[in-house]
C-alpha positions in Angstrom: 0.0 0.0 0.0 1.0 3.1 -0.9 2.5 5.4 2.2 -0.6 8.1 2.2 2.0 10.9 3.7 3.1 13.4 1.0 6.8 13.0 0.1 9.2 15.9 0.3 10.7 16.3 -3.4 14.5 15.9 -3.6 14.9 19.3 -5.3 13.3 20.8 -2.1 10.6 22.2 -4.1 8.2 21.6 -1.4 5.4 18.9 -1.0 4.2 16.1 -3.9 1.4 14.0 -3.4 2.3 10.2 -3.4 1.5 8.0 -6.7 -1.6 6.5 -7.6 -2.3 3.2 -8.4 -5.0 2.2 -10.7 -7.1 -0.8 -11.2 -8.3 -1.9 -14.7 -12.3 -2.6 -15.0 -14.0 -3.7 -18.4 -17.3 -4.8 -19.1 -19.9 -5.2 -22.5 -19.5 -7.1 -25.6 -16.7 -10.2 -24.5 -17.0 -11.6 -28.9 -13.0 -12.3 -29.1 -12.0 -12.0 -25.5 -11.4 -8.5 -25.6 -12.5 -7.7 -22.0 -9.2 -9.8 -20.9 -11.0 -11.9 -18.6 -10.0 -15.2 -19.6 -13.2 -16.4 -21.4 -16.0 -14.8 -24.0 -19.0 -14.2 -21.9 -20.3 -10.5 -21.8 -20.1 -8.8 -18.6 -23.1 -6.1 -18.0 -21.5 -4.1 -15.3 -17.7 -3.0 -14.6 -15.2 -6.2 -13.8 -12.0 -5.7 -12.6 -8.9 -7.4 -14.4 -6.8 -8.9 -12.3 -5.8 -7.2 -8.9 -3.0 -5.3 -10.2 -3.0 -1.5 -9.6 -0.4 -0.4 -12.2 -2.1 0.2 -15.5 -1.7 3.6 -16.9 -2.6 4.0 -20.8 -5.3 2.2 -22.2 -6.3 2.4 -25.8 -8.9 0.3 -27.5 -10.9 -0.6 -30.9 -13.8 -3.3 -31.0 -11.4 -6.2 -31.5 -8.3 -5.6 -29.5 -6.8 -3.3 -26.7 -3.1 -2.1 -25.5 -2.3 -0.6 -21.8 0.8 0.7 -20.7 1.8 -0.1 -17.5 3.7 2.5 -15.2 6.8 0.3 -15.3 6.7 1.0 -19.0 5.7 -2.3 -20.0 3.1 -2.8 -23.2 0.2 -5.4 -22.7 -2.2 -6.7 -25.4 -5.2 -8.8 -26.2 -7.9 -9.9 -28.3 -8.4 -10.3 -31.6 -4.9 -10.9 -33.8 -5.4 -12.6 -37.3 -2.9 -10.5 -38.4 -0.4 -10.0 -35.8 -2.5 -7.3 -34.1 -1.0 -7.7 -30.3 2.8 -7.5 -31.2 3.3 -11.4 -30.1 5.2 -12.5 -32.7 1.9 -14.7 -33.8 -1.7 -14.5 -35.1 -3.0 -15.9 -31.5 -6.3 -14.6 -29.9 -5.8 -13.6 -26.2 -8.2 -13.7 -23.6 -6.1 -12.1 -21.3 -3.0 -9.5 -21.1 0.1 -10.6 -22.4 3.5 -8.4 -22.3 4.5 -7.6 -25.8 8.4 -8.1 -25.4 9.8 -7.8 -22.2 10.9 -3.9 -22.7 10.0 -1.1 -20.4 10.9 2.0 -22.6 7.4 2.4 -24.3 5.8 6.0 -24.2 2.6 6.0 -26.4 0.2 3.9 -28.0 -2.6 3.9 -30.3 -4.6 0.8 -32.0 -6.3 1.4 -34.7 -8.5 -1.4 -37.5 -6.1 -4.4 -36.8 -2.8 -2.4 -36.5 -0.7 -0.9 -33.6 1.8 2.0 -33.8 3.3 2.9 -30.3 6.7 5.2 -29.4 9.0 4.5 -26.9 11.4 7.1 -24.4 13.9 7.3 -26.6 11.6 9.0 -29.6 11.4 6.2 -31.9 8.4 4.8 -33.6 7.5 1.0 -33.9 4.5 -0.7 -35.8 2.7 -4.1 -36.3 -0.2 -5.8 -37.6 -2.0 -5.3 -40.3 -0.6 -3.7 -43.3 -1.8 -5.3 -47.0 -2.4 -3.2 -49.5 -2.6 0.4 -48.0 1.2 0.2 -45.9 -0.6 1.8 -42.4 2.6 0.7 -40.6 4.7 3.2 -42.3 7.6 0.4 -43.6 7.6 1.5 -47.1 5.3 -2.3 -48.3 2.4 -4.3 -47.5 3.5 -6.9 -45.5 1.8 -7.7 -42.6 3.9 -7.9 -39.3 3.5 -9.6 -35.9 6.4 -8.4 -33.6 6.9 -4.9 -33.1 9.4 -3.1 -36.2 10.9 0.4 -35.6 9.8 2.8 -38.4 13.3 4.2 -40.3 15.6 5.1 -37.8 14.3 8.9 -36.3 14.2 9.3 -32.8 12.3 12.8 -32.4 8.4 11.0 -32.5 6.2 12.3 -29.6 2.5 11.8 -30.6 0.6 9.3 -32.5 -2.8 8.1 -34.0 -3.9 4.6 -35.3 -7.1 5.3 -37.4 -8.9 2.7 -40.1 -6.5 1.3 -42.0 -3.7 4.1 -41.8 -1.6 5.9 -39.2 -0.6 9.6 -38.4 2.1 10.9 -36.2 3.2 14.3 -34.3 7.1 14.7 -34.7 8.8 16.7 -31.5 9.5 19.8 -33.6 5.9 20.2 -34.5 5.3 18.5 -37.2 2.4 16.3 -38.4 2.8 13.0 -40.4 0.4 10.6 -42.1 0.7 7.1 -44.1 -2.1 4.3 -44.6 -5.2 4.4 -46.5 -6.4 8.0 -48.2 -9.0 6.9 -50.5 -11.1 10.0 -48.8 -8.3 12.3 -48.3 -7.1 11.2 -44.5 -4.3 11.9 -45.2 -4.2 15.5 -45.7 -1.9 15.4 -48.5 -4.2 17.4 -50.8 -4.8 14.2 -53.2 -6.1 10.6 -52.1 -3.0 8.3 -52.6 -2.4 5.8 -50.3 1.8 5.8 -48.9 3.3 3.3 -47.3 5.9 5.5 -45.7 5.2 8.7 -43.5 5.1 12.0 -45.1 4.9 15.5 -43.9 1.5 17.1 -43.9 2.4 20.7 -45.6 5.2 22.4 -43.7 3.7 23.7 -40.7 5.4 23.3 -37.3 2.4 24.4 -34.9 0.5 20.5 -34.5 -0.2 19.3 -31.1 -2.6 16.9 -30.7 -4.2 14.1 -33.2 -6.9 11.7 -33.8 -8.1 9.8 -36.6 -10.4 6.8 -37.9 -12.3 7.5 -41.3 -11.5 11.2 -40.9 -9.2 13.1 -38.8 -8.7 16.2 -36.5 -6.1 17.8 -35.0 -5.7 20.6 -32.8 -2.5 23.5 -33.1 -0.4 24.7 -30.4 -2.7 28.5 -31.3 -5.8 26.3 -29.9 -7.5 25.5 -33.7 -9.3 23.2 -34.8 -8.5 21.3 -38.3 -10.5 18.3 -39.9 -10.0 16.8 -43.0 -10.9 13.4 -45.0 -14.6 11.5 -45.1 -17.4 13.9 -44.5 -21.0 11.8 -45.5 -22.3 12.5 -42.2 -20.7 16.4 -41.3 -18.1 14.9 -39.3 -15.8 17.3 -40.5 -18.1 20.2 -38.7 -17.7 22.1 -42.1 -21.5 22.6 -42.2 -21.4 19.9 -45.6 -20.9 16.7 -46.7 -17.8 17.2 -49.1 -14.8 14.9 -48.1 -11.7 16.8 -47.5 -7.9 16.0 -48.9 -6.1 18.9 -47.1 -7.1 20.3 -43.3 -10.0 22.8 -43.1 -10.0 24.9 -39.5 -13.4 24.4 -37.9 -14.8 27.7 -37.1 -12.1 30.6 -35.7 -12.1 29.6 -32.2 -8.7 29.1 -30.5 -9.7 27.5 -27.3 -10.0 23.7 -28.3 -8.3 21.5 -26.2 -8.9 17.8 -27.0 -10.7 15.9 -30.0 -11.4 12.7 -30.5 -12.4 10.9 -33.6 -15.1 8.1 -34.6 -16.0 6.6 -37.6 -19.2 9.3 -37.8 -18.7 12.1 -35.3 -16.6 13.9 -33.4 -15.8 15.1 -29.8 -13.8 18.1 -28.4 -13.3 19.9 -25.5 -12.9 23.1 -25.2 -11.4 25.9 -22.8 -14.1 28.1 -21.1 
């Protein structure tokens, strides 16, 4: 148990309050095993995994999920016909396995069948899923089951698995895409797909990133950009017209957080 008295920082900066330790719960839909409790059966109200109290990250899709621990350890499960977990096989898991046995991973994001996660040291690593639109940035279509290191930068901070391709905040700034761009996710002005990342216009202000069908992001000025599928307004341009190249939302500055589904859109914003 963790000592409930506040510890005294080394620098002598005063008073920090101890660590927290959190519990993982699941419930709903159980089709593949994806609520990591050993068998299929659907749970109708919260059920905790495990008794361990050191999950931190959690990310998930409708087939699989990925947590990061706070010892820096990656865990995955569920669905994996194509190497979706990073286990070096096309097993289904029931229940949280350790991908590797490394505890330098950062961030994560899962998106349709594929993974792409960063680790301290600022590289970026990919698996799963990859035929015929290259979402795991290795410059082909071959599917992968073990996690593989995208070129050899070490300057990635943010990133965003979305349906069927991938897209990446560098630390200088810049945003990155690669997958799928049949409707213009990409933001690359056209609606080829590219197997390798490439720089969305030249523009060193991106901070934050989500994606599935369409995508958002958010600058460091506190804007709002959407771009790619757009049948149902998801874009929040007031139409329906799919978008190759991002298109601010509005002329607010005060957004803080978006998230992206395969119809709508959430974001917080500043008040």
């Amino acid at each position: 148990m963790i000592n409930q008295k506040l510890i005294i920082a080394a620098s002598g900066g005063g008073p920090v309050p101890p660590p927290v330790e959190l519990s993982l719960w699941v419930w709903g839909y159980n089709f593949v095993g994806n609520l990591a409790l050993g068998d299929f059966i659907p749970r109708k109200s919260p059920v905790q995994i495990g008794s361990l109290t050191d999950w931190d990250e959690i990310v998930i899709t409708n087939t699989l999920a990925a947590t990061l621990k706070t010892d820096g350890t990656l865990w995955t499960w569920g669905d994996n016909q194509f190497g979706d977990l990073g286990l070096g096989d096309i097993n289904q898991r029931i229940s949280p396995v350790q991908v590797g046995s490394l505890t330098d991973w950062s961030k994560t994001s899962v998106g349709y069948h594929h993974t792409i996660t960063t680790k301290t040291d600022g590289t970026l690593w990919t698996w799963g899923y990859n035929q015929y639109y290259g979402e795991l940035g290795l410059g082909d279509t071959s599917n992968r089951s073990s996690p593989v290191q995208v070129g050899s930068l070490t300057n990635w901070d943010k990133v965003s698995a979305g349906f069927y391709h991938s897209k990446a905040i560098k630390t200088d700034g810049t945003l990155w895409t690669w997958g799928r761009n049949d409707y213009g996710q990409l933001g690359l002005g056209n609606t080829s797909n590219k197997s390798s990342p490439v720089q969305v216009g030249s523009l060193t202000n991106w901070n934050k990133i989500s994606g599935s069908y369409s995508s958002a992001a958010i600058k460091t000025d506190g804007t709002l950009w959407t771009w790619g599928k757009n049948d149902h307004y998801q874009l929040g341009l007031e139409d329906i017209t799919h978008r190759s190249s991002p298109v601010q939302v509005e002329s607010l500055t005060d957004w803080d957080k978006v998230t992206v589904s395969g119809y709508f859109m959430l974001a917080t914003q500043i008040v």
